[in-house]
Steps between C-alpha positions, in 0.01 A plus 500: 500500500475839689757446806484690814787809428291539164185585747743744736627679172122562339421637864697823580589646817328794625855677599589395125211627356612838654850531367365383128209785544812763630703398211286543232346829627895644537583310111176727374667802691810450323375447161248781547783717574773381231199596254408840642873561449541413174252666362592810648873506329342386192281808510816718571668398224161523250448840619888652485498302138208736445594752661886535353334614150361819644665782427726390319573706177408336202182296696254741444619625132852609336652763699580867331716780606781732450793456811631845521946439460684798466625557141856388440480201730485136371308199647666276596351234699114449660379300791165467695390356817117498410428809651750748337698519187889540619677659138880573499603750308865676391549864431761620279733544734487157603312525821226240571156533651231285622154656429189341682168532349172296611444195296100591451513824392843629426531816759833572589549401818875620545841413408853282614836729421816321486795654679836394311834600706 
C-alpha cells in the first residue's frame, strides 16, 4: 500500500531539482577535469620515456673513437652525465686531470687540473 510520504518522495521539489541538476553538472566538471589531467602526465612521462633514448651513445649504433690523453698519463677513472664523458687521468708526476669530451661525438671539450699544495 503506497502511503502518502511515498507520493511526496516520487514527486521532487522544483528548488531540489535545481541543486541535483547543479551537482551533477559540477561532478561532470570534476571528473572531466581529473581526466584531462591525467592524461596529460601520462603523456609526459610516455614522451620523456621516449625521449630519454635520444642521443644517447650506444642508441643509434656502437660508438667509435680515439680520446686524445697525453702519452705517459694513465686512466684512471670515467664518469658521464649523458651529455659529456668526464675521464680522470694521472700524469707521471702524479698530477690529476679531468678531461671533458661530448658524449655523442667525442670532441674535446676542455679539461679539470688539480692543484695539490
Amino acid at each position: 500500500m503506497v502511503g502518502i510520504d511515498d507520493e511526496r518522495e516520487a514527486e521532487v521539489d522544483p528548488r531540489t531539482a535545481e541543486i541535483m541538476r547543479k551537482m551533477r553538472i559540477f561532478a561532470f566538471v570534476s571528473i572531466a577535469t581529473m581526466a584531462i589531467g591525467f592524461l596529460s602526465v601520462m603523456s609526459v612521462i610516455a614522451w620523456r620515456l621516449v625521449k630519454q633514448n635520444e642521443g644517447v651513445p650506444g642508441s643509434e649504433g656502437e660508438l667509435q673513437g680515439v680520446l686524445p690523453i697525453a702519452a705517459g698519463t694513465r686512466i684512471t677513472g670515467t664518469t658521464s652525465d649523458g651529455k659529456r664523458l668526464f675521464v680522470t687521468v694521472e700524469a707521471e708526476n702524479g698530477r690529476q686531470m679531468i678531461h671533458v669530451f661530448d658524449a655523442t661525438t667525442l670532441a674535446y671539450r676542455g679539461r679539470i687540473e688539480t692543484l695539490t699544495h
